[in-house]
FIKOLNU-410773 format. One line per 5 residues: number of its first residue (from 1); for each residue x negated, y, z negated of C-alpha. Coordinates in steps of 0.02 Angstrom, whole numbers. Layout:
NUM = X,Y,Z ~ ...
//
This chain:
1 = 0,0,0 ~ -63,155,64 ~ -56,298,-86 ~ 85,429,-40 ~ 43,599,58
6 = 73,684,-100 ~ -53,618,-209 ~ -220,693,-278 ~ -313,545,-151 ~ -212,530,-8
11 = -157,696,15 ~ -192,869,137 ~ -118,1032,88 ~ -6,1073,229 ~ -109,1233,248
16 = -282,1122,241 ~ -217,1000,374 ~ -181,1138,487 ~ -341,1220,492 ~ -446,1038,499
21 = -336,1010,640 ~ -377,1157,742 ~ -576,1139,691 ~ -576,955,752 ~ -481,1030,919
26 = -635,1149,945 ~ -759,1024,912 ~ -670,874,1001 ~ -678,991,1158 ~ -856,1037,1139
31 = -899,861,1139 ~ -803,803,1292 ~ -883,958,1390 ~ -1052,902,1331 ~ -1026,708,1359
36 = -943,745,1542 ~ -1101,844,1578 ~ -1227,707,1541 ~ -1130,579,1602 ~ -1129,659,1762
41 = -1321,665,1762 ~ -1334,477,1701 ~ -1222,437,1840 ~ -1331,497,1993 ~ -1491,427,1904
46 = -1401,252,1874 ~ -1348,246,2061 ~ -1512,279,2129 ~ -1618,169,2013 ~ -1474,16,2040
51 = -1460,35,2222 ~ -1642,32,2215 ~ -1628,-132,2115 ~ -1526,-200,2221 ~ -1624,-186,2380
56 = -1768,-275,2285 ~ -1656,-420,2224 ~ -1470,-474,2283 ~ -1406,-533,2125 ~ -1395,-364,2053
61 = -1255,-257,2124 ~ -1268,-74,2133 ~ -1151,73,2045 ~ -1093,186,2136 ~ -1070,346,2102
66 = -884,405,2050 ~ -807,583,2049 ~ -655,492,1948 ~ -702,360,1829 ~ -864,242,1813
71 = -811,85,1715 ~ -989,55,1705 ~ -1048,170,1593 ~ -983,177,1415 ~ -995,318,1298
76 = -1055,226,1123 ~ -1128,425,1040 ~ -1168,569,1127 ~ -1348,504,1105 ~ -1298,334,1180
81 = -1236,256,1327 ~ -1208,58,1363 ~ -1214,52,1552 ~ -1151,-123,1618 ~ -1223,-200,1787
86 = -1151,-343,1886 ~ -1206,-459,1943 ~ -1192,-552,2120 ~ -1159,-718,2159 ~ -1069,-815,2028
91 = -893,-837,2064 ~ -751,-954,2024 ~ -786,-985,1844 ~ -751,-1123,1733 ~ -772,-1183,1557
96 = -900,-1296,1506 ~ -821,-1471,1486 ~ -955,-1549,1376 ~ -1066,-1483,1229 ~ -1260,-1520,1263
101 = -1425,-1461,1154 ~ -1541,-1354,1216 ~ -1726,-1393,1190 ~ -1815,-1271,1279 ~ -1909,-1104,1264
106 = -1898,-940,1379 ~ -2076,-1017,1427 ~ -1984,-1181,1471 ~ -2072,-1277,1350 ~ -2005,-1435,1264
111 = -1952,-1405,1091 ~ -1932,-1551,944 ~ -1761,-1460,895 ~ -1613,-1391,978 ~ -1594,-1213,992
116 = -1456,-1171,869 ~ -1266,-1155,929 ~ -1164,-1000,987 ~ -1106,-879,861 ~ -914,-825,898
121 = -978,-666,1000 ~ -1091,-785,1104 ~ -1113,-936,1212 ~ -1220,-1042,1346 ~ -1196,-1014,1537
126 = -1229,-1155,1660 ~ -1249,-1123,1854 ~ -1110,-1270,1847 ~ -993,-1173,1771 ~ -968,-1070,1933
131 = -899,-1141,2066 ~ -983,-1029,2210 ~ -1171,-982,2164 ~ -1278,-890,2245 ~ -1462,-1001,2274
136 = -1568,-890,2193 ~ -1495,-927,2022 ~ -1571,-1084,2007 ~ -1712,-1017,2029 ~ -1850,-1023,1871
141 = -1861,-853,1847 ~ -1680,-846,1773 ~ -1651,-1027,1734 ~ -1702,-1200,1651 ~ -1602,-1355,1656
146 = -1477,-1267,1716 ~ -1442,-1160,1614 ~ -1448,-956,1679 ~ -1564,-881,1505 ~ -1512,-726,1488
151 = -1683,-691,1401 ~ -1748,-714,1576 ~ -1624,-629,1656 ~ -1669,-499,1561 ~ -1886,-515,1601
156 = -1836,-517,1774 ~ -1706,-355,1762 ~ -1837,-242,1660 ~ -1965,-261,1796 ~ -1851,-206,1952
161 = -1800,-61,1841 ~ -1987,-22,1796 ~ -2020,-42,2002 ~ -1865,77,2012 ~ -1905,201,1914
166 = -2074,217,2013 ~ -1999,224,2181 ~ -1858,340,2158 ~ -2004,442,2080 ~ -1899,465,1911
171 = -2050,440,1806 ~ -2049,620,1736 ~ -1832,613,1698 ~ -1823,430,1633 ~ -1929,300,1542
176 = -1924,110,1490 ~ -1914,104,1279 ~ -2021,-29,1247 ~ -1924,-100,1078 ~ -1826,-278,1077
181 = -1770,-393,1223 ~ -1649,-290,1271 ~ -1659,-143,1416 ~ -1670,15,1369 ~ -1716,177,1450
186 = -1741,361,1392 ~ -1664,494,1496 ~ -1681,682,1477 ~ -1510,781,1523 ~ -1471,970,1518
191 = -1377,921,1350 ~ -1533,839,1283 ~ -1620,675,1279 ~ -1486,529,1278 ~ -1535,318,1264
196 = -1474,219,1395 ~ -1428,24,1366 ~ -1445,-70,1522 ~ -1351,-232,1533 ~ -1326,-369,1668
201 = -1143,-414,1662 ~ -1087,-573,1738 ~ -903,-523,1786 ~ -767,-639,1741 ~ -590,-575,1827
206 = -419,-658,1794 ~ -486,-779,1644 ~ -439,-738,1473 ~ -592,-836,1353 ~ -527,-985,1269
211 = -634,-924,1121 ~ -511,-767,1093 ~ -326,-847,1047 ~ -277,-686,1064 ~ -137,-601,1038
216 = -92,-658,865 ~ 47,-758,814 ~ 183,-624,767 ~ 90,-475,813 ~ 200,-328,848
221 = 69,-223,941 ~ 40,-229,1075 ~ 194,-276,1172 ~ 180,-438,1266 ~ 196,-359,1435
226 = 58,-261,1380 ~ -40,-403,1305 ~ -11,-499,1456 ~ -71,-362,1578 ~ -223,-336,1470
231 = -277,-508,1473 ~ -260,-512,1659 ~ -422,-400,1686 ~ -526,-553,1603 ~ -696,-532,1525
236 = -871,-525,1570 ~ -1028,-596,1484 ~ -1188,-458,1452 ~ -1356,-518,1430 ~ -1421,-445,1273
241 = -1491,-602,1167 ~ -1640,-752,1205 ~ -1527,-886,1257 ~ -1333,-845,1230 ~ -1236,-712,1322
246 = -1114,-603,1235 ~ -940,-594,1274 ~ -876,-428,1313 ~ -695,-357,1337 ~ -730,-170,1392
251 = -603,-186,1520 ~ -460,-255,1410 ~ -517,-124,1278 ~ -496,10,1414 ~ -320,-46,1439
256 = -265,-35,1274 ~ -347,154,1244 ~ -247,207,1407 ~ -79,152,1343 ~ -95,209,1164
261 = 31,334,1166 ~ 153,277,1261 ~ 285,283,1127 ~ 237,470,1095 ~ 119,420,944
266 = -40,525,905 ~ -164,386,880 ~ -275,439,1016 ~ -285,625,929 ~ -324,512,768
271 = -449,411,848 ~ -523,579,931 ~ -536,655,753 ~ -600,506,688 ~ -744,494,808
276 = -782,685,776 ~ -795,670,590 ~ -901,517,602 ~ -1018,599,720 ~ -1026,751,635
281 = -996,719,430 ~ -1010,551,396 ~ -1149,453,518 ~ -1246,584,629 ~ -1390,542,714
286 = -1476,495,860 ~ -1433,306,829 ~ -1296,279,707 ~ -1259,139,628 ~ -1061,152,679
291 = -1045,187,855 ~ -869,229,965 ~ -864,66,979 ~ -853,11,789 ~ -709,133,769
296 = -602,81,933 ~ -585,-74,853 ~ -543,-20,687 ~ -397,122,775 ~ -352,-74,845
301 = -318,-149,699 ~ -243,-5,636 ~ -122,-3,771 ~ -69,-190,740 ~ -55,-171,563
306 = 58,2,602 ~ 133,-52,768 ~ 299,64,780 ~ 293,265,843 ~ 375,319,674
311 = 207,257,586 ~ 103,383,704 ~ 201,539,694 ~ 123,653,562 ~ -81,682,610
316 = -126,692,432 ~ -75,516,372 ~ -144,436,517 ~ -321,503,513 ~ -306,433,332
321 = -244,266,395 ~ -399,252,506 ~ -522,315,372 ~ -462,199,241 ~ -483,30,361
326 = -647,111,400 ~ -722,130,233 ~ -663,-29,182 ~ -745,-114,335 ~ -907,-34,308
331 = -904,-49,106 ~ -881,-217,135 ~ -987,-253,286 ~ -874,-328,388 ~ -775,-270,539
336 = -675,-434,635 ~ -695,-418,823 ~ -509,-363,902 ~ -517,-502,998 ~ -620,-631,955
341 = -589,-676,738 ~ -747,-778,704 ~ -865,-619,772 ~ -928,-486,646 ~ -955,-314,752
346 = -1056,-258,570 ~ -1155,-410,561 ~ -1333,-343,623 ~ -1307,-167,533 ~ -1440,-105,419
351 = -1366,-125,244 ~ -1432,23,165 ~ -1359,133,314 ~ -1203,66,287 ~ -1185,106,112
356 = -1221,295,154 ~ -1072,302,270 ~ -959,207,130 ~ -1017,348,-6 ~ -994,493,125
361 = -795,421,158 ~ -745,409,12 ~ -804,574,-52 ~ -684,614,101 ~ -554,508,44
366 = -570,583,-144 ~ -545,726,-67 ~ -474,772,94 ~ -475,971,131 ~ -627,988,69
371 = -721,902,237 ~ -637,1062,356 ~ -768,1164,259 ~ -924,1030,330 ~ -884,1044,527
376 = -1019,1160,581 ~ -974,1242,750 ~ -1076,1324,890 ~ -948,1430,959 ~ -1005,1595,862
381 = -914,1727,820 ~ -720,1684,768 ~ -790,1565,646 ~ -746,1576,464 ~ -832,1425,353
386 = -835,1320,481 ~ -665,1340,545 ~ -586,1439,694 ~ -446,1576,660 ~ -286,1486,747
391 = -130,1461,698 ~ -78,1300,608 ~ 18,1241,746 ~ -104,1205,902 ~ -42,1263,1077
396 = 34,1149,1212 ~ -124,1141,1271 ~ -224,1131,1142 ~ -114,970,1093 ~ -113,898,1266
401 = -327,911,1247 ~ -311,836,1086 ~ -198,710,1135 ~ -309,632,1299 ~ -193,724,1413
406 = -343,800,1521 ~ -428,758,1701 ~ -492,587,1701 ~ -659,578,1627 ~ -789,494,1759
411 = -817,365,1608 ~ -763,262,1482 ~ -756,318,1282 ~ -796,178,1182
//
């Protein structure tokens, strides 16, 4: 039971909430003309360097560039993008019938034990599993006994973008971080320096994962026309580990942010909110340890647990609703995947990072109003502690911004 508006620790004076709501509205619009200007100059560098790619090796498709909307590229912070790149020549996918162990290294060397199973997040991926394959995927560089590694994958994808980078003569705008298996590149924008995650994605259309029994039994959001038209874009597997590729459900998540409002709710204004306190009050940074990501699928389970448009009415108590799940996730370390139960989104996070965001929310929970008074703005001179002189009530288009309602961004929001 969430504690009533009107109490000491679940409450905003009326005259509080209005004036946090038109301070998040200034800085929510700052941030989407900052992030639309560097995603703009991410996009023309990713097309170049993954056409590029491409023309060195077939099985990795190019992005191209988008005045509309880029799937590809996913906004985690304003510091960090996740940009997603398919690959070519796997088609007509199946599930694995039988469970084998793995005794091999990324060198290919016998080991005396198996390499240890899938977590929920991740699995093996045999050449077998696709009904039309491309030759060069049996190939050693990416594969052994069959298997496609994305730990290989990876070795050979980090050297085409290293070649890249060389011959599209980027080496003074981007360069290859050096840190993990994963690839990552460091790109300087007119907004500032932002970290780019580059992942092969094997693309998986038109199959749902039998490893997400999703939606839940009884679940009242979202409808099952919507579930069912959600689960009909699929899933995709990104190579980020040694030897097991992670599922992935950007495009279903995509779908569900799209249709949040439907009803007339503000849960997208909540989630927009949410993200802007997090990024500037409660986890700032150049790498947080909660990323856009973290709190889509918390504003998920939010939505389940409060499915109807009655519950998502007043601004106030849902921004509470979605702090509350929040700081209970990260107090406790644990944040279920949307769509897959047995994966832990928090399970990697630095403990002692996540225990400064729990303190910092509920200080914010203890108190409420007083967190207007912490957004800093750059906008100058109407400015009072932290806070623009508006009225209370935004303006229709303030509200529309707030709301989503706004040209298509050329990317996706995590």
């Amino acid at each position: 039971m969430e504690p009533p508006l009107g109490t000491q620790q679940g409450a905003m004076q009326p005259l509080v909430v209005d004036n946090f709501e038109a301070c998040l509205l200034d800085k929510v619009d700052q941030r989407r003309r900052c992030v639309s200007q560097m995603v703009e100059e991410v996009q023309k560098v990713i097309y170049h360097l993954t056409t590029e790619i491409s023309n060195q090796d077939i099985r990795f498709q190019a992005i191209p560039y988008s005045l509309i909307y880029n799937g590809n590229i996913t906004v985690l912070s304003p510091s960090q993008f996740l940009v997603t790149v398919p690959v070519r020549g796997l088609s007509g996918y199946r599930e694995a019938r039988e469970q084998r162990w793995r005794y091999y290294t990324l060198q290919g060397a016998r080991l005396t034990c198996p390499q240890r199973s899938p977590e929920g997040l991740q699995q093996w991926l045999e050449v077998q599993q696709f009904m039309k394959n491309l030759w060069q995927w049996h190939k050693a560089d990416v594969s052994i006994e069959g298997d496609i590694v994305p730990g290989k994958v990876l070795q050979v994808f980090r050297k085409l973008v290293e070649n890249a980078i060389e011959t599209c003569h980027l080496s003074g705008k981007v360069s290859v971080l050096t840190t993990g298996i994963t690839v990552h590149v460091a790109m300087e924008t007119s907004e500032g320096q932002v970290e780019i995650e580059l992942a092969p994605e094997v693309e998986i259309p038109t199959v749902w994962s039998k490893r997400a029994p999703w939606p839940r039994c009884l679940s009242r959001w979202p409808s099952s026309d919507r579930a069912k038209c959600v689960k009909s874009f699929g899933f995709s597997l990104l190579a980020r580990w040694h030897y097991h590729w992670q599922l992935s459900f950007l495009q279903a998540e995509r779908v569900l942010l799209e249709h949040l409002d439907e009803d007339g709710g503000c849960r997208r204004w909540c989630f927009q909110a949410l993200r802007q306190m997090k990024e500037d009050v409660w986890c700032p940074g150049r790498r947080p340890v909660i990323t856009s990501h973290h709190l889509q699928t918390v504003l998920f389970w939010t939505c389940e647990k409060y499915p109807h448009a009655k519950d998502w009415r007043v601004f106030s108590k849902g921004l509470l609703r979605l702090a509350r799940k929040l700081h209970k996730c990260v107090r406790q370390r644990f944040l279920k995947h949307f769509f897959v139960r047995s994966g832990n989104l928090l399970q990697h996070a630095a403990s002692a990072e996540l225990d400064a965001v729990a303190q910092k929310l509920a200080l914010f929970l203890k108190d409420p109003g007083s967190s207007c008074g912490l957004l800093t703005f750059r906008s100058g001179s109407n400015s009072v502690d932290g806070c623009r002189q508006v009225p209370g009530s935004c303006s229709g288009e303030q509200r529309r911004v707030a709301k989503g309602v706004m040209p298509t961004s050329s990317t996706s929001e995590a």
